[in-house]
N, C-alpha and C positions, 0 to 999 in steps of 0.2 A: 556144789550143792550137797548140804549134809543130808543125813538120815536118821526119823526117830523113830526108835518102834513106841513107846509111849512119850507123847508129846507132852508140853508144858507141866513145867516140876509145881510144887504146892504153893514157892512161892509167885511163880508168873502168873499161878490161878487166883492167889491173896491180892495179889496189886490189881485185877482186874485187865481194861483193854485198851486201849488209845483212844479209840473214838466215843467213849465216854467222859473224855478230860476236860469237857467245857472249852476249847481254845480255840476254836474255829469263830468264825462270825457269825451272829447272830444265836447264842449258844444259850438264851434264858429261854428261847422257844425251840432251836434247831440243837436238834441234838447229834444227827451224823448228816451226813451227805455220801452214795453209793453210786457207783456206774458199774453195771455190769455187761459182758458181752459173751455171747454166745457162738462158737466155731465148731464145726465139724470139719473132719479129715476127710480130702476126697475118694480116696483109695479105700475106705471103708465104706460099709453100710452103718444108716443109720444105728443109732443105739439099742433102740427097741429087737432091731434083726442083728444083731452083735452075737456070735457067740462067744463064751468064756474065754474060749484062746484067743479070738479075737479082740476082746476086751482086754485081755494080758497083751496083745501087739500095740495096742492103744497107747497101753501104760508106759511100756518101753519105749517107745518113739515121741511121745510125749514128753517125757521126764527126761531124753535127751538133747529135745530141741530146747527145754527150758533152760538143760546148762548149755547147752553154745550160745543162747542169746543172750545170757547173764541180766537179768531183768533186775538184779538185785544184787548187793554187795553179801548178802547174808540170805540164801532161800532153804527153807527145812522143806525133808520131803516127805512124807509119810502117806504108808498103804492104811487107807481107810477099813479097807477089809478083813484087816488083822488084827486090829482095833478094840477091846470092849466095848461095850453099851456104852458104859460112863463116860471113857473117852470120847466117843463119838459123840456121846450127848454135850460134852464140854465145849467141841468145836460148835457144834449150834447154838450153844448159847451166846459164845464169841461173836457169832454168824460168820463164821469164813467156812460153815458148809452148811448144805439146806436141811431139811428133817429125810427130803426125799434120798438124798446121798446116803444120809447116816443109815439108811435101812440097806437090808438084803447082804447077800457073802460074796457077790460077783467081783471078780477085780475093779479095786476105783483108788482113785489117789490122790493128795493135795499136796499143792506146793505154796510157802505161804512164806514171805518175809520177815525175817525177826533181826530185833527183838518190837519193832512198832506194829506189824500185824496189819500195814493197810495193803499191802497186797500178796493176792491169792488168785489161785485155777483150781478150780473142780475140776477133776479126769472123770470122765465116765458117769456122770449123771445125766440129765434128760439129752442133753447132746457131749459129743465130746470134750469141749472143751467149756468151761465158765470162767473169765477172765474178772477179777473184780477188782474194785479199788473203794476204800472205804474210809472214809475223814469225818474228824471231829469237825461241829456245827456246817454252815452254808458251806460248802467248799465241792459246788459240782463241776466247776472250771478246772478245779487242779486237780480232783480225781479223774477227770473225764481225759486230760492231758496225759496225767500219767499210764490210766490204763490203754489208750491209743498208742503210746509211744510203746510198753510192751507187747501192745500185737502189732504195731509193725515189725519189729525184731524177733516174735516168733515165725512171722507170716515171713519169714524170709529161709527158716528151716522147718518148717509143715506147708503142707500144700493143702491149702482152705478148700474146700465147697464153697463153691460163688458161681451167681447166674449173673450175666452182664446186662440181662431183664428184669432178674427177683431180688439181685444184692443176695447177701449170703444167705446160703441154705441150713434150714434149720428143723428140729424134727417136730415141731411143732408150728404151725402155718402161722400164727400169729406173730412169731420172732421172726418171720422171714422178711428180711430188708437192711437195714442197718444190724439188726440183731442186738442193738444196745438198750437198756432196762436201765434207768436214770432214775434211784429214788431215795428223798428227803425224809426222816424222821423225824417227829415235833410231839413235843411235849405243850398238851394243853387241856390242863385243868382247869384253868376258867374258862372255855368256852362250855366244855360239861356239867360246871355248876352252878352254867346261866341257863341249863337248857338249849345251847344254841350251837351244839355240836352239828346238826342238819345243816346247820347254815356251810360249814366246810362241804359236808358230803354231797351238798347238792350241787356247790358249785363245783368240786371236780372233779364231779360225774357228766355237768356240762362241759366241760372244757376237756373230754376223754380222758381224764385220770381215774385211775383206781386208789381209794384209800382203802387198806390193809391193818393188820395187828402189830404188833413186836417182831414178829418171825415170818411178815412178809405173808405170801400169798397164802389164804386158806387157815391163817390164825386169827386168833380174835384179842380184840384188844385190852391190852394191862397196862395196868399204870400212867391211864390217861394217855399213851402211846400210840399212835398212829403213823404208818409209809403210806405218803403219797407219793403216786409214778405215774411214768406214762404207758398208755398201753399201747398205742399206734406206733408200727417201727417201719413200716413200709411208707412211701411218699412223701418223705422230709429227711430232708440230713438232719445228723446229728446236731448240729450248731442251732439250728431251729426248734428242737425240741428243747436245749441247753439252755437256750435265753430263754423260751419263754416260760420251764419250770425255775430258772435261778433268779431271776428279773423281774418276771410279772406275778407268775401265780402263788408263788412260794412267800414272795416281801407280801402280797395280801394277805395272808394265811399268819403273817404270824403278827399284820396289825393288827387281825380280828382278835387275836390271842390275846396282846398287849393292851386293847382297847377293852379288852373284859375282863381280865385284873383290874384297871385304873377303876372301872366299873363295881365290881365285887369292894374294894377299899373305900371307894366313895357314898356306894349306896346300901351294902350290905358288910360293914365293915365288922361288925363283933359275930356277925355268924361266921366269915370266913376266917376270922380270928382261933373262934370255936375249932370250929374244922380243922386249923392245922394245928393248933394246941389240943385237941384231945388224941391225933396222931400220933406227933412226938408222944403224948405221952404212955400211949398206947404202945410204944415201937420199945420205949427204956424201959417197960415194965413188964411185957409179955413174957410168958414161958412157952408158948406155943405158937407158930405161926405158918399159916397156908401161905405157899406162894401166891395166890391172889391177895389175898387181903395185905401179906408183903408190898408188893407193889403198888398198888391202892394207895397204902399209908404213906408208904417213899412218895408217891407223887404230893401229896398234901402239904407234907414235909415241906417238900423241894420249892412245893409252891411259896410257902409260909418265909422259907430261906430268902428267896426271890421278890421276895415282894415287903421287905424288914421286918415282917411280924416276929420270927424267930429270929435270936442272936444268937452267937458263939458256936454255928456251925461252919462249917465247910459245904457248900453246893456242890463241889468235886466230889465230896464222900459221899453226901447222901443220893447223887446220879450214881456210881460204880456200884453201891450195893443193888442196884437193879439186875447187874447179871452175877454179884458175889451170891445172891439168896437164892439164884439158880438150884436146883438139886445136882446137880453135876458138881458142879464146883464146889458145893457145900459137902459132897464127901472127897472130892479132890483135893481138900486142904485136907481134910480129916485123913485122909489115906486109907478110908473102911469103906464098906457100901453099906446103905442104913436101907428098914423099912422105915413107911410112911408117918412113923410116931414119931422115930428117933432124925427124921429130916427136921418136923416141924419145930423138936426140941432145939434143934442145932442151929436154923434157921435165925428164933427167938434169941436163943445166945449171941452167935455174929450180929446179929443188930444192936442187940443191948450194948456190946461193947465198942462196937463203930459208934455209937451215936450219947458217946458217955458226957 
């Protein structure tokens, strides 16, 4: 396992992340597929009652169960805590760590597979360990595979927290059971500019899911971007939450999607024309641009791409500039830290010239 003190050079920030690549299935609505899993050490206390040296014993026992189990042909390791801001903001936008990570100087760590980036462990944030796997479009079968196969082969050198009443223990009562968090990302601007965005959040608010923003719990939504998850981890295996987000409620979710494009072209077809031609042209002419309004326009875009109103783009490009307009990444290439004028000028430029 290598080690970086500053992670990904200006070009792996340029080219963007894998699970932005559109090549999963069903990738005009689904944009990633995520499992994650939650472990603590038993020999410790929870995280909250961790002190600093014990969070440095974490680190070390952790980061060497990783290399005996060799999870990866290629695992980078890097202390989060030694990190600047930017860096750390970079990794969140990636998503292979949460905002909650990126805060505070306490010992905490990632170990993250390169150069594809679909799998990752948070050390030291709300629980010990965050086991993630993360793929472009539907693909929660083979990330849920892959991340299982690496915790059995850690869980053969760490010794989990598990009740053979509660399933594993976790520092938060809700994650205790399975401790797995199974969630889909979907891009859907037609259901938003039919008005009929409720129609998702109610039903998978009946059906115990959480729908969420870009960044997951407690963000708000850009780019017509929305995670659905499940939030029940106690009283079903894993397999049964699996089908019924991969199978049932996720293929609904993104006929509503499909069914309201077909909709928007049939019945309102020169205003959504409008909409994503005054976008693009909005996006190649701008000098200034807010990360909202960013994202906003890339969705219109994407949609326009998607749906043949615009030609002679690329759908690949116009989804990766969603985390390229990032501010992290946008002084990541730049290799400067900007204030908030000199982001939105820089912002405006990388689109102009992606979207020539």
């Amino acid at each position: 396992m290598s080690e970086a003190a500053t992670p990904w050079s200006t070009d792996s920030a340029r080219r963007g992340t894998e699970w932005l690549t559109s090549q999963g299935a069903e990738p005009d609505v689904v944009i990633s597929s995520r499992v994650r899993l939650a472990r603590n050490i038993r020999q410790f206390p929870f995280l909250i009652k961790c002190s600093d040296a014990q969070r440095e014993q974490l680190l070390t026992l952790v980061r060497s169960g990783i290399a005996q189990a060799q999870l990866s042909a290629h695992v980078l390791w890097v202390d989060v805590h030694r990190l600047s801001a930017i860096e750390r903001m970079l990794l969140v936008e990636r998503h292979l760590i949460s905002k909650e990570h990126a805060k505070g100087e306490t010992p905490r760590g990632l170990a993250v597979s390169i150069p594809d980036e679909r799998f990752s462990v948070m050390v030291n944030e709300e629980d010990h360990l965050r086991l993630q796997v993360i793929r472009s479009g539907l693909a929660l079968t083979d990330a849920f595979r892959q991340v299982d196969e690496a915790d059995d082969r850690l869980e053969g050198h760490l010794d989990y927290a598990y009740s053979s009443r509660f399933g594993y223990l976790t520092a938060c009562p809700t994650n205790v059971g399975t401790a797995s968090r199974m969630s889909v990302m979907l891009h859907l601007p037609a259901l938003r500019l039919l008005g009929e965005i409720d129609k998702v959040t109610r039903a998978t608010k009946d059906m115990g899911l959480a729908l969420r923003g870009f960044y997951g719990e407690g963000s708000e939504v850009a780019g017509d971007l929305y995670q659905v998850s499940n939030q029940v981890t106690l009283g079903k295996p894993e397999s049964i939450f699996l089908h019924e987000l991969e199978h049932e409620i996720i293929p609904k979710v993104v006929q509503y999607e499909r069914l309201a494009r077909i909709a928007l072209l049939e019945k309102r077809r020169r205003y959504t024309e409008d909409a994503c031609a005054r976008a693009l042209g909005i996006l190649r002419t701008a000098r200034l641009l807010t990360p909202d309004e960013a994202m906003s326009l890339l969705s219109l875009v994407r949609l326009g791409v998607l749906s043949g109103l615009i030609e002679g783009l690329n759908e690949q490009t116009v989804t990766q500039l969603w985390v390229q307009v990032q501010q992290a990444h946008l002084q990541r290439v730049a290799d400067c830290e900007m204030d908030q004028q000199k982001r939105r000028e820089r912002r405006a430029d990388v689109v102009r010239e992606r979207l020539k």
